[in-house]
Structures are given as C-alpha cells and as structure tokens.
N, C-alpha and C positions, 0 to 999 in steps of 0.2 A: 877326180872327185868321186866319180862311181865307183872306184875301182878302193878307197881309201872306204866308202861306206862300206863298200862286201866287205875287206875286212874287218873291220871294226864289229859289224853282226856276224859274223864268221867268227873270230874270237868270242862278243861277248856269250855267242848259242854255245862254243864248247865248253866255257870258262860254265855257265848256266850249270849245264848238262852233267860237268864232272863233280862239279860242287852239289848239286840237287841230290844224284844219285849216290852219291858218296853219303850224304845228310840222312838220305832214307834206306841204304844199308846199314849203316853204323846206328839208328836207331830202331831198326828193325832186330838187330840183334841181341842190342841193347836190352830192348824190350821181353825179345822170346825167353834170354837167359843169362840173368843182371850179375848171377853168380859165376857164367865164366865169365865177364868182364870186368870185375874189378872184387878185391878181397883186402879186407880192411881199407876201406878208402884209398883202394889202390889201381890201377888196373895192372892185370897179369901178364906175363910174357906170349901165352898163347893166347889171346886175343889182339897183344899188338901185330904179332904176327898175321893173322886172320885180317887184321884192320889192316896192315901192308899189303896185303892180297886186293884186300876190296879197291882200295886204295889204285892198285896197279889197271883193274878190270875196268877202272870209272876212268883213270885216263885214258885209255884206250879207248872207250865209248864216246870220250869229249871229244880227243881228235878225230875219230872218225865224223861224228858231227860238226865238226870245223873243218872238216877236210870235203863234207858234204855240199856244205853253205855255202864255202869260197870258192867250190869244184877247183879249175886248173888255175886260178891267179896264186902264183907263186905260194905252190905248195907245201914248199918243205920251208920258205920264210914263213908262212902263218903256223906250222907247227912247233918253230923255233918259239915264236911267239909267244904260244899258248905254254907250253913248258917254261918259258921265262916267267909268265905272268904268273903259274900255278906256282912253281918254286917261290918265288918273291910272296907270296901268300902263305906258304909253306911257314917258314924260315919267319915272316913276322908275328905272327902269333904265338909269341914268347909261354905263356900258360900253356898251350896246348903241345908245345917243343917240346916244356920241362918234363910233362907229363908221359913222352915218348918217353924220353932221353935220346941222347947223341947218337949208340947206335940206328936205334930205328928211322930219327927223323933225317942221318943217312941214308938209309937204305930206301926211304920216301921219296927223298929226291933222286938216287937212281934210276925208281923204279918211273917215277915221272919221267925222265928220259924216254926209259923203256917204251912203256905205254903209248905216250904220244908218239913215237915213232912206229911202234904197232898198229896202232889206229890208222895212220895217214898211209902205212905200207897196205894195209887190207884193205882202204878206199882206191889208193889209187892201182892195186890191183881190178878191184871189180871193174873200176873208169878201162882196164885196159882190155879186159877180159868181154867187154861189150861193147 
C-alpha cells in the first residue's frame, strides 16, 4: 500500500514538473518573440525544433523529480512509467500533433525516452556517488 502511494506521488510530482515547466518555457518564449514562433498562423520549423529541445530538458527534469520522490523503489519501473504516461499525453492531443506534424511529434517521443532515461541515470548517479 505504501509503496503503491510513493509511486503514484512519484509519477504525479514528475508528470507535474515536466508538464509545469514545459508550459512556462513554451510561454515564455512565446511571449519574448511571438514572431520566431509562428508566421502566418503557423508556427515555424525553428521553433519546433527549440520546442523539441525544451521539451527534451523538462523530461529530464521530471524524471529526475520522480526518480527524487520514489528514490530506490523500482527505479527504472517508475521511469518506464513516466514516459508511458508522458507519451500517451503526447500522441492524444490530436490539435497539438497536427500542429507539430509527424516528423516532430516523432522525434517528441524519442526524445521522451531520452530524457527520462537521462534524468533517472543523473539521480541514481548522485544516489550512488553519496
């Protein structure tokens, strides 16, 4: 039972974390310069790119905050996790798909992989390193 709460608050803190900070880079950029992000009611290939990037650095941030939460209960399972959850979030928000297109919301989920394996590798680095 205890062990089912940590992760449940282990997922939802990463799921939080990479979705929060993802929201307040993408409008933070948004904001500084509306004209590299989108041109004729569009957005442009170097901002999707930029937003792939962002994108990569916030999953990394979530797992390592899920990788924080749950410390050593089955670590590379709640990583699995979080990248299934973030993918399936991904991939349902059809609007915001179209809007990539196929290559990008590929290389999204990739880069998801990536990331949360980045993240959980830098925590349970430091877990080992002290």
């Amino acid at each position: 039972m205890i062990t089912g709460t940590i992760i449940t608050i282990a997922l939802v803190a990463g799921y939080a974390v990479t979705v929060g900070l993802y929201l307040l880079l993408t409008l933070g950029i948004a904001s500084a310069s509306p004209a590299f992000v989108a041109e004729n009611f569009r957005l442009r290939n170097r901002y999707k790119l930029v937003n792939d990037l962002v994108w990569l650095l916030c999953t990394m941030t979530g797992s390592f905050a899920t990788a924080l939460v749950g410390g050593a209960i089955l670590p590379w399972t709640l990583g699995t996790l979080l990248a299934a959850v973030l993918i399936a979030m991904l991939w349902k928000n059809s609007w915001e798909a179209r809007q990539r297109g196929l290559p990008h919301q590929l290389l999204m989920t990739v880069l998801t992989v990536v990331g949360v394996a980045a993240g959980y590798a830098l925590r349970m680095r430091a877990i080992s390193l002290s």
